[in-house]
C-alpha positions in Angstrom: 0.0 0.0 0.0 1.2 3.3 -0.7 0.2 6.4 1.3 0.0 10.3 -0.3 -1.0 13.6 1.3 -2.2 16.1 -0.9 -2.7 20.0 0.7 -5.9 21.3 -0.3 -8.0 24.3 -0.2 -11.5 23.8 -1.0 -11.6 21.3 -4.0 -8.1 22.1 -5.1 -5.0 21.8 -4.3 -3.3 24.7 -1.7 -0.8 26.7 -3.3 1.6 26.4 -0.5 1.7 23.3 1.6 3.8 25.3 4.4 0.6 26.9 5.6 -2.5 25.0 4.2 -4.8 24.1 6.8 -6.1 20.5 5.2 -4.2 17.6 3.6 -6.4 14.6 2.0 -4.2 11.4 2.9 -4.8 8.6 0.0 -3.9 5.0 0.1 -3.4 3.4 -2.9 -3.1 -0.3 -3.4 -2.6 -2.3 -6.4 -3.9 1.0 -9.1 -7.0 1.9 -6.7 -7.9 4.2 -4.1 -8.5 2.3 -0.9 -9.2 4.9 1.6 -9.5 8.5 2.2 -9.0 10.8 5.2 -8.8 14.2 6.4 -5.6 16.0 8.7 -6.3 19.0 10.3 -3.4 20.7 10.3 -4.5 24.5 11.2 -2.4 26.2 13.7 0.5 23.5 13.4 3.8 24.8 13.2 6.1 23.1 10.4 8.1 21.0 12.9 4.2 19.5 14.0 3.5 19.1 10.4 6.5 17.0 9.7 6.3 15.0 12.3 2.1 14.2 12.2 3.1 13.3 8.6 5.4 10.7 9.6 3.4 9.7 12.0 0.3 8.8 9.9 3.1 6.7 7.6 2.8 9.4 4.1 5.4 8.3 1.9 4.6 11.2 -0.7 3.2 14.5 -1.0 2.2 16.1 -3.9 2.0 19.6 -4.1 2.0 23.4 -5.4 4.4 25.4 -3.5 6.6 24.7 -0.7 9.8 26.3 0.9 13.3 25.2 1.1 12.9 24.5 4.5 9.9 22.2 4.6 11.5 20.4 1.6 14.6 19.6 3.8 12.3 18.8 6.5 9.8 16.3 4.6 13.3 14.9 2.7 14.8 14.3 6.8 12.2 12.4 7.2 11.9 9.9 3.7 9.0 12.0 2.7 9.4 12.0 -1.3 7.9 15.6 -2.7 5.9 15.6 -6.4 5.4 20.0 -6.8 4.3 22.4 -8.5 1.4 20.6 -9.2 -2.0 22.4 -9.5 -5.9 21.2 -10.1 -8.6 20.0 -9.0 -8.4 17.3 -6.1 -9.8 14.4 -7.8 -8.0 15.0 -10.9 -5.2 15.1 -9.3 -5.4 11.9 -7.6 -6.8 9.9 -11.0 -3.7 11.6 -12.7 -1.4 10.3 -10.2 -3.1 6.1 -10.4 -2.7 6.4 -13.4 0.9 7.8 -14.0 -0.6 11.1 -15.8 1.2 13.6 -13.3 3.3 15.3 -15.4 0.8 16.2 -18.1 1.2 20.0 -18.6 -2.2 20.5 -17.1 -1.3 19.7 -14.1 1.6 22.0 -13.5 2.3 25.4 -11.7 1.6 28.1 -14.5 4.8 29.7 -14.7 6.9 26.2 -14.2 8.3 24.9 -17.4 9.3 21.0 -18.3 13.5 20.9 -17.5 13.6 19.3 -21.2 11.6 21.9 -22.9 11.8 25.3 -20.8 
């Protein structure tokens, strides 16, 4: 089984997961979704983060924006990082099943493919 986070605000994804308020957690077995839950994290500073993360087992987080230092942070901990990803929620997860991620409609306007910037 393989556990994701995604930050979200509303039925998209946040545009910074430093200081959204919600991540939707995903477990994905075998090509399907197999559960779905909510973490609160308002209020949570971004040592409490990290370590809640770990904590509920998320092996990945996919995301718009995040800072240098949460990126060292999630990386200390074996948290792999997928950004500058944008869309809606269930989009984003269908994309990601099915190994559609790095379609251009997915990413970050401004961020350009390294092969073709």
């Amino acid at each position: 089984m393989e556990r994701l986070a995604i930050p979200v605000f509303e039925s998209r994804v946040s545009p910074v997961l430093d200081s959204c308020q919600r991540m939707v957690v995903v477990d994905i077995e075998k090509g399907c979704e197999i559960r779905r839950q909510e973490l609160n994290l308002d209020k949570m500073s971004i040592h409490e983060r990290i370590e809640v993360m770990a904590r509920w087992g998320i092996r990945k987080v996919i995301c718009a924006g995040i800072s240098d230092v949460m990126c060292r942070f999630l990386a200390g901990k074996n948290i792999a990082l997928v950004s500058g990803i944008a869309g809606e929620l269930e989009k984003i997860i269908n994309a990601y099943i099915c190994n559609r991620l790095d379609d251009a409609c997915f990413m970050m306007p401004g961020k350009h493919d390294k092969k073709n910037p």
